[in-house]
C-alpha positions, 0 to 999 in steps of 0.5 A: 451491495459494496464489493470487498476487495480485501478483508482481515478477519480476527487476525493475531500476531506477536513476536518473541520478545526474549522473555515473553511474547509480545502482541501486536494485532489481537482481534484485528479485523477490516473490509476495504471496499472497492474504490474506497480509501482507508485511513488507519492511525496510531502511536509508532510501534502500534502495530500499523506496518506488521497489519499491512505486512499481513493484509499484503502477504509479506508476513502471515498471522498466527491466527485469523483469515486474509481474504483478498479478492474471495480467496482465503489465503490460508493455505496458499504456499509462498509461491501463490502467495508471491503469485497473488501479490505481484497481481493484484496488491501495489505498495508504497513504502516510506522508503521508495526502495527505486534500484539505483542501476535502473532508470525511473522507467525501468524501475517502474516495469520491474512488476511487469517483467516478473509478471511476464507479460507482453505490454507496451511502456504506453500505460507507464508513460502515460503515467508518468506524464499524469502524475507531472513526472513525464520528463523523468523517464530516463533519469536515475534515481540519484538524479530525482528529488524526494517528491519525485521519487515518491511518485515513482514509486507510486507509478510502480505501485499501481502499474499490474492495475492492482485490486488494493494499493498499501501504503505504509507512511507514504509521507514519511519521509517528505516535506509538508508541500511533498506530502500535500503533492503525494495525498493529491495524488492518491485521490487522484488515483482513486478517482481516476483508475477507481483504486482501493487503497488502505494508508497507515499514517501519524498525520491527520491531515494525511488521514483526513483523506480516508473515506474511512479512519480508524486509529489502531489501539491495543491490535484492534482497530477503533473507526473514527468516522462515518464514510464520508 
């Protein structure tokens, strides 16, 4: 029996949109298997960020259960809620949001010191020299290029061995040879440290890493495909 790390059950949301309410997820519901992929697609403004918002506890919905390694999330306060995240959720945004001050290493241990946890820097370098960054250590972010930023940002994903990785347009902001590098790079996360990960994308070739695809219709989410 496959282990579900996260789970949305029936999640609505919607905003105030001056007049009237505006919908964004209705029905939405899905299960991310332990060391799966899954790929969700859509047109802009379709509801893709609002869902990983809310899977990654950054935004609550109006209605519906968010259950993440068997903890229904309801009642947590915001504290939890900041607890839980720091430990077992990783994201990656299109926009890396790297603190300039700091350097790529530090940028990458600041989960770490929230966490507030004794461990050495040895798992992050050895990040950093898996993904082909290991010369970047100390370098700023001003002085890394967009590719580079990227994997930064993806080391600082994973760095607490998070149980589900959010990938909100990974690609968004790279070029085609960029965004080839990235989805390499998430398969080979996957593979390699066995990391569950939900990615929202407009690129189907970036979708078609996905042991599962959905597209994100109307709230709900439609599956393209069988598991590969």
């Amino acid at each position: 029996m496959d282990e579900i790390v996260i789970e949305a059950k029936n999640i609505s949301k919607s905003y105030y949109n001056g007049d009237s309410d505006l919908t964004v997820l209705n029905n939405f519901s899905i299960k991310l298997n332990k060391n799966e992929i899954i790929t969700i697609t859509g047109q802009s403004g379709c509801g893709k960020s609002t869902a990983l918002n809310i899977l990654g506890t950054l935004d609550k919905p109006d209605s519906g259960d968010v259950i993440i390694n068997g903890n229904y999330l309801n009642d947590y306060d915001d504290n939890q809620l900041s607890s839980l995240r720091n430990e077992l959720i990783g994201f990656v945004f299109q926009f890396h949001h790297l603190l300039p001050d700091f350097t790529a290493l530090e940028n990458v241990l600041i989960p770490i010191w929230i966490k507030n946890v004794n461990q050495n820097d040895n798992y992050a370098m050895n990040l950093f020299d898996k993904l082909g960054i290991g010369s970047k250590i100390n370098h700023y972010p001003s002085q890394l290029s967009g590719g580079e930023k990227s994997r930064v940002s993806l080391i600082r994903a994973i760095i607490n061995k998070p149980i589900v990785l959010l990938a909100d347009e990974p690609t968004g902001n790279l070029d085609k040879k960029n965004s080839k590098k990235l989805i390499d790079l998430l398969s080979k996360i996957n593979q390699d440290y066995n990391q569950s990960i939900i990615l929202t994308t407009h690129d189907q070739d970036v979708a078609s890493l996905g042991n599962r695809q959905f597209l994100l219709e109307n709230g709900s989410l439609i599956e393209m495909r069988e598991n590969k």
